[in-house]
C-alpha positions in Angstrom: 48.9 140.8 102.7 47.8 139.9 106.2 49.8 137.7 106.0 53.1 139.6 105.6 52.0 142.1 107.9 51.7 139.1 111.0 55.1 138.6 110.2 56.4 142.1 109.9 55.0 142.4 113.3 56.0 139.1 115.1 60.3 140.6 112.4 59.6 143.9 114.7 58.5 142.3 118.3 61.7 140.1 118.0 64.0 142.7 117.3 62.7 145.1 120.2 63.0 142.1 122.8 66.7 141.3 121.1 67.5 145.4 121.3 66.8 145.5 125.2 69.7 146.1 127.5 69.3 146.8 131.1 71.6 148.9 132.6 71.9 148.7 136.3 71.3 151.9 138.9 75.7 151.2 139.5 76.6 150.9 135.8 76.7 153.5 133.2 76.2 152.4 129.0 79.0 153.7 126.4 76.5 152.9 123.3 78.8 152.9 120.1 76.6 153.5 116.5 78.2 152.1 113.1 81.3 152.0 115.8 81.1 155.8 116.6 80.6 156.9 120.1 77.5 158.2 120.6 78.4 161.1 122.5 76.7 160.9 126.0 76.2 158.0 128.5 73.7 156.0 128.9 71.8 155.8 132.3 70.3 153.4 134.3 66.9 151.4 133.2 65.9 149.5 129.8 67.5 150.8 126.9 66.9 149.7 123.3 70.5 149.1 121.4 69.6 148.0 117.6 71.4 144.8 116.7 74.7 145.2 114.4 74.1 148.5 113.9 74.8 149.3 117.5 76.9 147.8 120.4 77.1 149.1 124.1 79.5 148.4 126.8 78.6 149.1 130.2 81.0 150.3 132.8 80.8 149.9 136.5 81.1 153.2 138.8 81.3 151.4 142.3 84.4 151.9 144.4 87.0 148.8 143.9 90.0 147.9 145.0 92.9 146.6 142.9 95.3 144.6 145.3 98.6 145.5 144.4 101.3 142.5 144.5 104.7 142.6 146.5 106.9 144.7 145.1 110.9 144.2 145.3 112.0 147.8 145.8 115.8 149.5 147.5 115.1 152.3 149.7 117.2 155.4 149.6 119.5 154.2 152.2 120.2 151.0 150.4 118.3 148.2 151.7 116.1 145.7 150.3 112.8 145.4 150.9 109.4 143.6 149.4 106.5 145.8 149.4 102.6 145.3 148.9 99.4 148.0 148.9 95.9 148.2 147.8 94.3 150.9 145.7 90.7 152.4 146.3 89.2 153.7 142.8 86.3 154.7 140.9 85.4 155.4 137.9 84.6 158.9 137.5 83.7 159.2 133.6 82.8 155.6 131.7 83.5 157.3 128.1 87.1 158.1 128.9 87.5 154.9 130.6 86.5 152.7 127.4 88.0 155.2 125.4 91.2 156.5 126.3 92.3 153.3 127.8 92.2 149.7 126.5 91.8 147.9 130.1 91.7 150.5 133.1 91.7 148.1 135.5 95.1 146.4 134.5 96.7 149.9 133.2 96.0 151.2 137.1 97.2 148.0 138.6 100.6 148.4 136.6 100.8 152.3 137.1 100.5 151.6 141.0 103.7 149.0 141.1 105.7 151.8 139.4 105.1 154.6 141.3 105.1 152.7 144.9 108.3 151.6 143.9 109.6 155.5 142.4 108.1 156.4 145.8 109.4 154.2 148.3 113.2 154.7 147.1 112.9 158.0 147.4 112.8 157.7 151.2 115.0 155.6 153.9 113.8 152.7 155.7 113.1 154.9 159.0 110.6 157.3 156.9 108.9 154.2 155.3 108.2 152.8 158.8 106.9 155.6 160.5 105.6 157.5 157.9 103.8 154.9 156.0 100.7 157.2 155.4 102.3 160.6 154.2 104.2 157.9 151.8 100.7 156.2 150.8 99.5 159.8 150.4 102.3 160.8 147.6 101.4 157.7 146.1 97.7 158.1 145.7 98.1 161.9 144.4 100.7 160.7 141.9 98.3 157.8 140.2 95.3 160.2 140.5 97.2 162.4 138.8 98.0 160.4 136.0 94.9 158.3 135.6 92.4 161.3 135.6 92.8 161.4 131.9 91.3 158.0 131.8 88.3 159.1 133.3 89.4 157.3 136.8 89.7 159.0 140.6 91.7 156.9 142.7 90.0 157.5 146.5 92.7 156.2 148.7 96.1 153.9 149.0 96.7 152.3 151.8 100.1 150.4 152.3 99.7 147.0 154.0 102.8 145.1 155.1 106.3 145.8 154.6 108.8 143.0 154.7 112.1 143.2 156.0 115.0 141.0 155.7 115.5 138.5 158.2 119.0 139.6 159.1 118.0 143.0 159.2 115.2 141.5 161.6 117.7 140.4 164.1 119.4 144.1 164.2 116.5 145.7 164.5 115.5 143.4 167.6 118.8 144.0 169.1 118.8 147.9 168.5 115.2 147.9 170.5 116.5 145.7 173.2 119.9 148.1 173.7 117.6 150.8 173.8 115.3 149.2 176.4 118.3 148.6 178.6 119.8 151.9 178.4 116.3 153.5 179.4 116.1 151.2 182.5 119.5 152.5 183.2 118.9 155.7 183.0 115.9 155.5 185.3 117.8 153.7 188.0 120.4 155.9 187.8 117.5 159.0 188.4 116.3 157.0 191.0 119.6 156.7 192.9 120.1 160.2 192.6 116.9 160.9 194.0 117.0 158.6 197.0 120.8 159.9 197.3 119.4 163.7 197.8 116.6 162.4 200.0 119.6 161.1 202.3 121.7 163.9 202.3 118.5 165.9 203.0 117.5 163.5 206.0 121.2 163.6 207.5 121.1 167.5 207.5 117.7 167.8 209.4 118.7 165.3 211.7 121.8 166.9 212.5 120.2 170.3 213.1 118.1 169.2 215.3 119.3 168.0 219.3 118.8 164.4 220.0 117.2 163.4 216.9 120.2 161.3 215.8 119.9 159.2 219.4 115.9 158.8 218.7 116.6 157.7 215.2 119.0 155.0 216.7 116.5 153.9 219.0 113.7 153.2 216.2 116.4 151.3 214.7 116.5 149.3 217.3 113.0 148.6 218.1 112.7 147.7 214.4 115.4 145.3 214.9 113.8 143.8 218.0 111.3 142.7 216.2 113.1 140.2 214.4 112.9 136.3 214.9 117.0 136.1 214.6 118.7 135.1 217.6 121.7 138.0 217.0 120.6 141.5 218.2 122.9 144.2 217.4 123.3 147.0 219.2 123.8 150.5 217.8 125.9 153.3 219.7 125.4 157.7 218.6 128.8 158.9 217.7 128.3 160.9 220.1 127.9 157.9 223.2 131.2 157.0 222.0 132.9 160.7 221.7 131.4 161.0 225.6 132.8 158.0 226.4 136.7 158.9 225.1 136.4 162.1 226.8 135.6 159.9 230.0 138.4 157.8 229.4 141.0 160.7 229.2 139.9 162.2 232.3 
């Protein structure tokens, strides 16, 4: 009798240590009994899970990121593009997630291609360039929206590079450079317009006012006195030379 009991003991002490599953503080258990759900989670710490008659999964409720691949997609306007994002997710309730899907991880994956490719030919290639987060934005609500029965919340999408083709490359190049030149022509043009009012300002006040023209001429040549160069030139008022007709008709 002793003896059975010693082993019944040593039969229980076995099947305790082979019934303990940790769960970690990030992971929550979905324990399944005679392969019914139990009907609540398990949380984190030891938890005892009876051999054959019970089987637990645990799911992990960090944030991860499923890296979407490049994505061969036509934009509204026609063109060709390749296409790549990431997608921020957690999941939110571990029942529905072992439940309602078969593999989350691979069901949001595939749900993201689709709808970044619904949602990127739904706009030109302008909007996708400059609008890259609104679009990211659409796309996040959209797979939140349908992967919330599956227990998931998706936190963020964030589009990463968007590859052009390489003759569409070279346009773009040569539409920024045309447009660079026609804004440094349009500023040189403002600034001869400027300096041209600035002239016609400077020849009014100088006619308005006696003997300024003749000073102005004499600065002029005092600046050009100053010059190493062996020619001097020698500036006369219209007005010296008017004087000078009237002098000559006399």
């Amino acid at each position: 009798m002793e003896m059975f009991i010693t082993y019944l003991v040593i039969f229980v002490v076995v099947v305790v240590l082979l019934s303990i599953r940790e769960v970690k503080q990030y992971e929550r258990g979905v324990k399944f009994t005679f392969g019914k759900y139990s009907g609540r989670l398990v949380d984190p710490g030891w938890r005892l899970v009876i051999p054959v008659f019970q089987k637990m999964t645990k799911v992990d409720v960090r944030v991860k990121a499923v890296d979407v691949p490049d994505q061969e997609t036509i934009t509204s306007d026609n063109i060709s593009i390749r296409i790549n994002a990431v997608i921020y997710y957690k999941v939110s309730d571990a029942s529905k997630a072992i439940l309602e899907v078969e593999n989350f991880y691979y069901a949001i994956s595939q749900l993201a291609q689709t709808t970044m490719r619904n949602a990127v030919g739904e706009v030109d290639l302008d909007t996708l360039l400059k609008e890259r987060d609104q679009i990211a934005g659409k796309i996040q609500i959209s797979v939140d929206a349908a992967t919330d029965p599956w227990g998931i919340k998706v936190e963020a999408v964030e589009l990463k590079d968007v590859v052009l083709p390489q003759d569409l490359k070279r346009t773009m190049a040569k539409e920024a450079e045309a447009e660079r030149e026609k804004r440094a022509v349009i500023i040189k043009a403002r600034g001869e317009v400027e300096a041209a009012a600035d002239m016609s300002k400077a020849a009014k006040m100088l006619a308005e006012a006696p003997g300024a023209l003749h000073l102005r001429t004499l600065q002029a040549v005092n600046d050009l006195s100053s010059d190493q160069s062996n020619t001097t030139i020698w500036m006369i008022p219209v007005e010296g030379l008017e004087a000078m007709g009237r002098m000559g008709r006399k």
